[in-house]
C-alpha positions in Angstrom: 7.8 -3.7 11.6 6.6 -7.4 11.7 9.9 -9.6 11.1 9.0 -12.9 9.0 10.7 -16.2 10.5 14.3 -16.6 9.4 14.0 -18.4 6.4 15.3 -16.0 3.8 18.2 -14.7 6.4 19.4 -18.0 6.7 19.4 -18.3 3.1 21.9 -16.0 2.6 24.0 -16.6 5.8 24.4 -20.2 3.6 25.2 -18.9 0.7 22.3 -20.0 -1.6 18.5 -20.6 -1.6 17.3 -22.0 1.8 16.5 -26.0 1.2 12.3 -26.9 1.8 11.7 -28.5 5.0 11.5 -32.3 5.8 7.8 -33.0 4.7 7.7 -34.6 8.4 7.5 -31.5 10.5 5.7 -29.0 10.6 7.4 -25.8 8.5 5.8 -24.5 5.2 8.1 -21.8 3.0 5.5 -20.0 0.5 7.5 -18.1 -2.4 5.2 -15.3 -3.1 5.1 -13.7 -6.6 5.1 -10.4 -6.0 6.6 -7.2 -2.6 4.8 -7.8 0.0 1.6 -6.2 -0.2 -2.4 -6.3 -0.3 -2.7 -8.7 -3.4 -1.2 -11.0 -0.8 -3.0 -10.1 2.3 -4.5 -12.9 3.2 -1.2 -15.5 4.3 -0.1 -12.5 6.0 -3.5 -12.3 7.8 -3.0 -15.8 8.4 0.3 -15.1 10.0 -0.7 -12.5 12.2 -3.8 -13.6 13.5 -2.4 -17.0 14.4 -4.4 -19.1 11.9 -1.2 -21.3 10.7 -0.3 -21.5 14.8 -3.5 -23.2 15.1 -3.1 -25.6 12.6 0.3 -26.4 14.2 2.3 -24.9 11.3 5.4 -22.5 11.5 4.9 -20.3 8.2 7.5 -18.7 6.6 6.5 -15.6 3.7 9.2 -14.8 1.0 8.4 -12.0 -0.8 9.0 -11.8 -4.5 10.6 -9.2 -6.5 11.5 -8.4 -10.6 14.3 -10.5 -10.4 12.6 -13.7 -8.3 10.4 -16.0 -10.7 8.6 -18.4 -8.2 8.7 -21.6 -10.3 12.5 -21.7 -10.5 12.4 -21.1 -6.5 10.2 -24.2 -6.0 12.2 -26.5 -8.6 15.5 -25.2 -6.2 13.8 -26.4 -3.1 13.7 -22.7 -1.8 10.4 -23.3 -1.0 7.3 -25.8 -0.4 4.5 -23.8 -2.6 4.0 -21.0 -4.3 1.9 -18.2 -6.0 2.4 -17.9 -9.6 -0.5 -17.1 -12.5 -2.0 -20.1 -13.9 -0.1 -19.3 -17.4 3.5 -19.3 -16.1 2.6 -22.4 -14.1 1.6 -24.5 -17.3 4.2 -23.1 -19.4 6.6 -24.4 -16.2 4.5 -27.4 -16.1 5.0 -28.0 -19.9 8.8 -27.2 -20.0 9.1 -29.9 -17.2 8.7 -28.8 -14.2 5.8 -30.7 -12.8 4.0 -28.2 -10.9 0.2 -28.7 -9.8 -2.6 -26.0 -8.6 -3.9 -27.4 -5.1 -5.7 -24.0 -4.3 -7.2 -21.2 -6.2 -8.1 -18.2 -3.8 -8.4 -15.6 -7.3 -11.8 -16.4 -8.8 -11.7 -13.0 -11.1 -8.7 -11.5 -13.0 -7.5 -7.8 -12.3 -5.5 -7.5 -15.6 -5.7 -4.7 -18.1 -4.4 -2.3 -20.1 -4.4 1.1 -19.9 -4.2 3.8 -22.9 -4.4 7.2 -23.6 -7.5 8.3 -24.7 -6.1 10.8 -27.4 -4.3 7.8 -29.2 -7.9 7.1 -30.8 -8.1 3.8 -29.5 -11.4 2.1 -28.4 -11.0 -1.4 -29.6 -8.5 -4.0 -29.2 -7.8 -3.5 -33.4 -6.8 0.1 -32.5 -3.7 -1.1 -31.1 -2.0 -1.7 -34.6 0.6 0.6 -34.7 0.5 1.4 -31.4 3.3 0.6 -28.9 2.4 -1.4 -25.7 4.1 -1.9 -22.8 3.7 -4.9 -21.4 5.3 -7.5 -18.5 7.6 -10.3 -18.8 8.9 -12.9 -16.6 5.5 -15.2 -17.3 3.4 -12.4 -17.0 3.4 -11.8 -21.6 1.6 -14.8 -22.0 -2.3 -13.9 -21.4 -0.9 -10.8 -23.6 0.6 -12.5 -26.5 -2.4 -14.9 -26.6 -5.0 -12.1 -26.4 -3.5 -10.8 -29.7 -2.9 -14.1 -31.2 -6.2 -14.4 -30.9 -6.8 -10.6 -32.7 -4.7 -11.8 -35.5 -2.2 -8.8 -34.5 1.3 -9.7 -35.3 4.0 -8.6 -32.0 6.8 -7.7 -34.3 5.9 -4.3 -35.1 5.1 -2.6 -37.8 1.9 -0.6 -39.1 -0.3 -3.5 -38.6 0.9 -5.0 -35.4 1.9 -3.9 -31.8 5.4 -2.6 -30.9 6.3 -4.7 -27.4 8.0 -2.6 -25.0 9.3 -4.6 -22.3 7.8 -2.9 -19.4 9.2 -2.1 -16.0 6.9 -3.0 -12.7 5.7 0.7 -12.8 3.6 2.8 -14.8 6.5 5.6 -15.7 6.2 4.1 -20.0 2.7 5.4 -19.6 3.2 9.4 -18.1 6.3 10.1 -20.1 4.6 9.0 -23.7 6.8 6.3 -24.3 4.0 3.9 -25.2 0.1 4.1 -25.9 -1.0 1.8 -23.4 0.4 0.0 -20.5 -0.3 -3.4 -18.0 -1.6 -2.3 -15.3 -3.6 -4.5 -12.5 -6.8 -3.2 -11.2 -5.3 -3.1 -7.6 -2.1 -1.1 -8.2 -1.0 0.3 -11.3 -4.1 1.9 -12.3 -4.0 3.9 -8.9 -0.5 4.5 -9.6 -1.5 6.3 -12.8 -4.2 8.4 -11.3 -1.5 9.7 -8.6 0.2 10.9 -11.1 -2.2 13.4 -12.2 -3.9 12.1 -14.8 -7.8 11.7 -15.0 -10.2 8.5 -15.6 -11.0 11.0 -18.3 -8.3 11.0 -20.2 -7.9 7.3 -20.2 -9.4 4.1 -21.5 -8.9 0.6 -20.4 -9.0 -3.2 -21.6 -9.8 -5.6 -18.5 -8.8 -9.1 -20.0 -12.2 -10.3 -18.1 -13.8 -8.1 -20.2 -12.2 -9.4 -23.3 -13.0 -12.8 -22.5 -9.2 -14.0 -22.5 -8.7 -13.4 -18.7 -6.3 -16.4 -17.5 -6.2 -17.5 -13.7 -4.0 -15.8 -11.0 -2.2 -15.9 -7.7 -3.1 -19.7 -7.6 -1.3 -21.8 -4.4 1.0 -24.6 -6.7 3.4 -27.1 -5.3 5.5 -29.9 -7.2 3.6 -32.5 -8.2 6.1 -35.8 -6.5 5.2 -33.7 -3.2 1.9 -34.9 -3.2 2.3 -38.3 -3.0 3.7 -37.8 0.3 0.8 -38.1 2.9 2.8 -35.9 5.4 3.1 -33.0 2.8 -0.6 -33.3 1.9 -1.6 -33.0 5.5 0.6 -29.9 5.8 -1.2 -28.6 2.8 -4.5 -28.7 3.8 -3.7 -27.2 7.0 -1.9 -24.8 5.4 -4.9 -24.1 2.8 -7.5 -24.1 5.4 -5.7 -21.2 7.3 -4.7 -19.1 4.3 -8.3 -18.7 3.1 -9.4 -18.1 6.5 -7.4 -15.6 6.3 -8.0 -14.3 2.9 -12.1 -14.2 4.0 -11.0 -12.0 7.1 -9.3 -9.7 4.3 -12.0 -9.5 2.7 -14.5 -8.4 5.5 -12.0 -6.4 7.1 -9.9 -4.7 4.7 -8.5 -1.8 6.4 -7.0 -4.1 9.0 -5.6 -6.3 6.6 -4.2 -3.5 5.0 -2.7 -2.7 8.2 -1.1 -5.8 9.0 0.4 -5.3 5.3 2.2 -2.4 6.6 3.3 -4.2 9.8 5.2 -7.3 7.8 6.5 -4.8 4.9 10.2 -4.7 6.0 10.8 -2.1 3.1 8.9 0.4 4.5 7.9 1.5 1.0 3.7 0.7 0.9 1.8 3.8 2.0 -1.7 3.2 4.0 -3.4 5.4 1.2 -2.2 2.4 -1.1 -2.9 -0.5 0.6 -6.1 0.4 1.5 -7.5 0.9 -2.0 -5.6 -2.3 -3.2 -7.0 -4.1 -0.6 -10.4 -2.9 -1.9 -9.9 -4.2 -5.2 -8.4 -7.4 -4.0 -11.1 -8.2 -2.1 -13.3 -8.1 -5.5 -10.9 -10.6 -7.2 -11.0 -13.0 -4.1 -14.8 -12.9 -3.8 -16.7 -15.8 -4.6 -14.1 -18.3 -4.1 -13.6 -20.8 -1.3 -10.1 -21.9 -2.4 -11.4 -24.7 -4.8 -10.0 -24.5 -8.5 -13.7 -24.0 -11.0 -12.8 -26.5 -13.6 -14.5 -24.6 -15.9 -11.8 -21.1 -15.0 -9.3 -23.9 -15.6 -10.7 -24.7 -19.4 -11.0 -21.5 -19.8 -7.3 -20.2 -19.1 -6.1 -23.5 -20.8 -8.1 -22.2 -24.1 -7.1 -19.0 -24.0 -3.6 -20.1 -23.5 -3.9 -22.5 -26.5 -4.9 -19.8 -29.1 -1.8 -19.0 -28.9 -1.3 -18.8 -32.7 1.9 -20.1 -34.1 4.0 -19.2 -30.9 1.2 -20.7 -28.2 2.2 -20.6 -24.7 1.2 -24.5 -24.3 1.0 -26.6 -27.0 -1.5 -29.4 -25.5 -4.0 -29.0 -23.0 -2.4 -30.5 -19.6 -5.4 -31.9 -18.4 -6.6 -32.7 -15.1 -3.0 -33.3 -13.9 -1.9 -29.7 -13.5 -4.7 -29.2 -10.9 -6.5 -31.1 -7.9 -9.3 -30.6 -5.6 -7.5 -33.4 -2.8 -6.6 -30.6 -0.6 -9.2 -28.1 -0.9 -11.7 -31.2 -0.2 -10.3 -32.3 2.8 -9.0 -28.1 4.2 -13.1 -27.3 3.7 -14.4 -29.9 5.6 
């Protein structure tokens, strides 16, 4: 297997969470938000094919795990940028912790839900009563917006939805302990069709669908970075390589499903896996140069808004929590 540069190991040979690098030379730590797998394929094409070497750049990947939240990695200085989903940025971003989107490879959204047919549900209002396992750790908030927005309460009961604070796999689902479950369009779905069960026998929610998709897997670094010239140079070399790597992904996805396989120092990620996740991450990538769409922006800030009496955000952030100076400059 592929060993990543030393960052993390030295991390814990000190003791605590390795410090960023001087914004003088040439080192970029990226938390990611997730194992290392396909839905981050294209930094570790990036790595492997020598895009970051040609920019001059030494590129360390930290994978993520249920216990890591990225945001509280970058306020520590365990890192220079990382990946997070647009709503657990701004709900950072609004708590204090100045964090700003310089890159948006995601154009689409690959979250759903998934129920059991035989529940009777076909409609978001056929989840009253119903219990619903769903993700924490930043990940509830498109969740307890979308039912904000449905006017179904989160406490329970015969006329709202029972929360079950779901695990990062799909077991709530097989063994009956809720209705529906989270699942992305990459990996937990598949997960529930290797366990047997049929499209058939199934329904899903896509948020897209429901119109109350929010951003994800967006590049965000703190925002007093950036008035640094020698970070912003590092960042836009460091953008220009990643989505050169994310648009080899996309055109070759069985090799970047590969190279997954080669950097996975868990040995856990089958090629069966990868392969189809790759496939589906190459749908959510599609259509985007790295740029931030304003108008995806609005749109995750208004669905974040409707929020009801607990919103995720309580005031639109604005233009601040974003900027195009680095994907301007990495694209031409």
């Amino acid at each position: 297997m592929k060993k990543l540069l030393a960052g993390a190991a030295l991390a814990l040979a000190l003791g605590g969470p390795a410090q960023a690098a001087s914004h003088s030379d040439n080192s970029v730590t990226l938390q990611l938000q997730w194992v290392t797998q396909a839905q981050f394929a294209g930094y570790y094409v990036a790595l492997e094919k020598g895009y970051y070497e040609e920019e001059g750049l030494e590129v360390t990947i930290k994978p993520g795990g249920p216990d890591i939240a990225p945001p509280q990695v970058l306020a520590g200085g365990g890192a220079d940028v990382m990946l997070n989903w647009m709503p657990s940025a701004l709900a950072a971003r609004e708590k204090g912790l100045p964090v700003v989107n310089i890159a948006q490879p995601f154009k689409s959204s690959g979250l759903m839900l998934t129920c059991w047919k035989d529940t009777g549900i076909t409609s978001p209002q056929d989840f009253k009563g119903k219990t619903i396992g769903v993700w924490f750790f930043g990940n509830e908030y498109p969740f307890l917006s979308w039912m904000s927005q449905e006017g179904i309460p989160t406490e329970g009961g015969e006329d709202g939805v029972t929360v079950l604070k779901q695990g990062f796999n799909v077991d709530p689902l097989i063994q009956r302990q809720a209705d529906c479950i989270s699942t992305m369009t990459y990996n937990e779905y598949g997960q529930v069709l290797d366990s047997g069960i049929s499209e058939d026998e199934l329904v899903t929610f896509k948020y897209e669908d429901q119109g109350v998709a929010t951003l994800e897997d967006g590049i965000y670094v703190l925002e007093q970075n950036l008035q640094d010239p020698a970070f912003v140079d590092k960042m836009v070399r460091f953008v220009r390589a990643s989505m050169k790597g994310w648009k080899y992904a996309e055109e070759n996805p069985d090799e970047a499903a590969e190279i997954i396989l080669e950097y996975d120092e868990t040995g856990a990620q089958t090629e069966a896996h990868q392969k189809r996740m790759m496939g589906e991450i190459a749908k959510l990538t599609a259509g985007s140069n790295g740029a931030l769409d304003p108008a995806d922006f609005q749109r995750t800030v208004d669905t974040l808004l409707a929020g009801g009496s607990d919103p995720v955000i309580t005031k639109d952030p604005g233009e601040a929590a974003w900027t195009h100076m680095i994907t301007d400059k990495a694209l031409n």
